[in-house]
N, C-alpha and C positions, 0 to 999 in steps of 0.2 A: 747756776741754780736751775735754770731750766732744762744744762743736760743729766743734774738730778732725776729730775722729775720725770723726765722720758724714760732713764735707764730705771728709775721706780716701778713706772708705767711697765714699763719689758718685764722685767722679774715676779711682778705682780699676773700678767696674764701667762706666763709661762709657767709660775704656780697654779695655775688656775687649769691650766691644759696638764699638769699633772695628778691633780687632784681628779679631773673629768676622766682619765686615760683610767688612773687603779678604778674609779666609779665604775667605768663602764668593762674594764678586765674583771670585776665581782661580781656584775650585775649576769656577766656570761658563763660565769662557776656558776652561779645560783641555777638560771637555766638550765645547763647539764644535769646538777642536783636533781631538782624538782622534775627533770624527763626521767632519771634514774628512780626516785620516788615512785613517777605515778607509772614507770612499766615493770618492779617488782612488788607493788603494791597486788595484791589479789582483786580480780582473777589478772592473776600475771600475762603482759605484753597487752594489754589493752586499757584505753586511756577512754575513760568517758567524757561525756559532752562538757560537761562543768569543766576537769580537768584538761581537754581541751583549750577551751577559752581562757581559760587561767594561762598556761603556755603561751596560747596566742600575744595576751594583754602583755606578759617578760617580754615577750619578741618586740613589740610595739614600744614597749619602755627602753630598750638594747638602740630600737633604730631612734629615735627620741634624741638619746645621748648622743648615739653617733653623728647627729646631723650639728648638734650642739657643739659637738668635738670640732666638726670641719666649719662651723659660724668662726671661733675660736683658733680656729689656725689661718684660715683666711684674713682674720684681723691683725695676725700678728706677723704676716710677710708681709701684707699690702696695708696694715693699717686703715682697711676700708671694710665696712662693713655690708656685707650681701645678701640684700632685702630678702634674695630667693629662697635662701635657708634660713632663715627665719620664718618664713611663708611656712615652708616645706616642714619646718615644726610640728608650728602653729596646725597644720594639716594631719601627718601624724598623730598630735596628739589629741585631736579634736575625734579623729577617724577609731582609734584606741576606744574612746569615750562609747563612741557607739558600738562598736565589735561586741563590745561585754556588756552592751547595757543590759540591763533587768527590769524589762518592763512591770514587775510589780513593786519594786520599787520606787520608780519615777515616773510622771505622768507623760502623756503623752503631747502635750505641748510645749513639755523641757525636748524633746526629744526633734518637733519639729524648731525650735530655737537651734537649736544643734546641726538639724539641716540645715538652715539661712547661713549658720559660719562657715561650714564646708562650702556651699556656693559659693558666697562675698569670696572665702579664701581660695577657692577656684579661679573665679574670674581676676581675682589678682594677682598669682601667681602667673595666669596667661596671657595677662598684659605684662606682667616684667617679662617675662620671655618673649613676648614678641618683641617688644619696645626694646629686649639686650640692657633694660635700666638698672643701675649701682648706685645707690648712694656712699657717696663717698665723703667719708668723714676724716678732713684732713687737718691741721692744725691750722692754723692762718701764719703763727711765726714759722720761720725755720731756723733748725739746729744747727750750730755750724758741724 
């Protein structure tokens, strides 16, 4: 039963790293797209500030996935999950947040709340890297 459950476990997160892999092989068409869009768009080969940031924000969402991609294969050789990319996310997509923010949109205390993450998730990615720390999420049985 439980080398069910493992071999469940495996098939399950390897559909998962295929399902993230096509995510993130469209999420990189769309990009190409949307650069093709905004440089025959008139006045053709020039991308304004808006459309800029839009770009930018695809690229931020691309590295997002990717990092999610390698969370996800690190889990499935070593079975161990690594706090760093997850960090490194959480960083990304915090850092995204602000790249495009609209300050007429949102106030300016959402924005310094947004600060305090990126610090906290500064100063804690640079202690797992100093400290080299992995949580390691291992079963307690073993399979034969």
């Amino acid at each position: 039963m439980l080398k069910f459950i493992k071999n469940t476990e495996k098939l399950l997160i390897w559909g998962i790293l295929i399902v993230m892999l096509t995510i993130i092989l469209l999420a990189f068409i769309d990009i190409i797209y949307e650069i093709i869009q905004e440089i025959v768009k008139k006045p053709m080969f020039i991308i304004d500030a808006n459309g800029l940031m839009n770009l930018f924000s695809l690229f931020l969402v691309l590295l997002i996935g990717l990092e999610l991609l390698e969370t996800i294969k690190a889990y499935l050789k070593d079975d161990i999950v690594h706090v760093e990319f997850i960090i490194l996310v959480a960083i990304i997509a915090i850092s995204r947040k602000v790249i495009i923010w609209d300050f007429k949109k949102y106030s300016t205390e959402e924005l310094i709340s947004l600060a305090g993450m990126i610090v906290a998730l500064g100063v804690t990615y640079f202690l797992i890297k100093k400290a080299d720390f992995k949580i390691k999420l291992k079963r307690k049985e073993k399979l034969p």
